[in-house]
N, C-alpha and C positions, 0 to 999 in steps of 0.2 A: 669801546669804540676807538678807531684811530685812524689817522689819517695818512696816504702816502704821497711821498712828492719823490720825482729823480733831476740829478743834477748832471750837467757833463759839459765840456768846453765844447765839443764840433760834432757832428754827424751827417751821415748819409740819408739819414730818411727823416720820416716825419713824426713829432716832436710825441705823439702815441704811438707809435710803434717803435719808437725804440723804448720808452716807457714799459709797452706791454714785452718785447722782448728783452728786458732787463729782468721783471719779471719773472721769466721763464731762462734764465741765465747766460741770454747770447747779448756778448760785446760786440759783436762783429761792425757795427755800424760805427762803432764809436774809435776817436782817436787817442791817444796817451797826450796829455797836460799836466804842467807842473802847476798850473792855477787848479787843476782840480784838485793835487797833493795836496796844496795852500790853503785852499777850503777845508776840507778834510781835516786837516791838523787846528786849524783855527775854531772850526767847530767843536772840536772835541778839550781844545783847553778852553773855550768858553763855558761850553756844558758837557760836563764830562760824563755825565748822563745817559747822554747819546749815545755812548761806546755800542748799548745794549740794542739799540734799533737803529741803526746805521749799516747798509752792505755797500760793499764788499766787507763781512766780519775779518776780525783777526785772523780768526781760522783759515777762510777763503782765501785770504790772500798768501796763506803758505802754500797753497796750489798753484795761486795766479798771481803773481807777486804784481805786475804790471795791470791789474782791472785797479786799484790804488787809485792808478792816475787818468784812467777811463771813467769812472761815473761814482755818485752819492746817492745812492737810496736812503731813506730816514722814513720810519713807520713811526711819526708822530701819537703820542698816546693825547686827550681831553689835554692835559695839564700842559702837555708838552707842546701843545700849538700856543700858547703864549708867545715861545720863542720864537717863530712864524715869525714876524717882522724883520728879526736881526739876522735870521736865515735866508731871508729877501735879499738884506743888503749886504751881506756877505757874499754872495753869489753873486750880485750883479758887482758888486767891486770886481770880484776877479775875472769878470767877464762869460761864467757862465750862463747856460742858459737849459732848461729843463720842463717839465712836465708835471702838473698836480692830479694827481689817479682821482682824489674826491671831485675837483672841480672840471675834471675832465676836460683839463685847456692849458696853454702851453704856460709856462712859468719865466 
């Protein structure tokens, strides 16, 4: 079982649809932030773990080099919701703001 949450600095619509269009692989709503590179890289020297359930992957971003700084997907696994809190506050430090797919409500 696992859990999803998305992350992003601004967008166009509302905070499930861009969720579920992330999902399905359209940025278009969303804008490029260096707070969300910031996240991202702070995440991953935290837990480096993450690498492995974290999109935009590696890979992806040799396509889209720029979704990087559009949005954080994280497919949290049981164990890995632990982290859940310090992912809270990392995100709201950098002023993001996102969407939880389990709790179905804005993040």
């Amino acid at each position: 079982m696992s859990s999803d949450f998305g992350f992003w600095k601004r967008s166009t619509g509302d905070p499930e649809e861009v969720f579920d269009n992330l999902a399905e692989g359209d940025t278009g709503d969303l804008s490029v932030s260096p707070d969300v590179l910031r996240f991202r890289e702070e995440l991953l020297i935290r837990w480096p773990d993450l690498v492995d359930v974290l999109e935009p992957s590696r890979f992806d971003l040799e396509e889209e080099p720029d979704h990087a700084g559009k949005y954080v997907l994280l497919t949290l696994s049981v164990r890995q919701l632990d982290y859940l809190p310090g992912i809270l506050e990392m995100a709201k430090k950098n002023g993001l703001v996102g969407f939880s797919g389990v709790g179905g409500e804005p993040i």
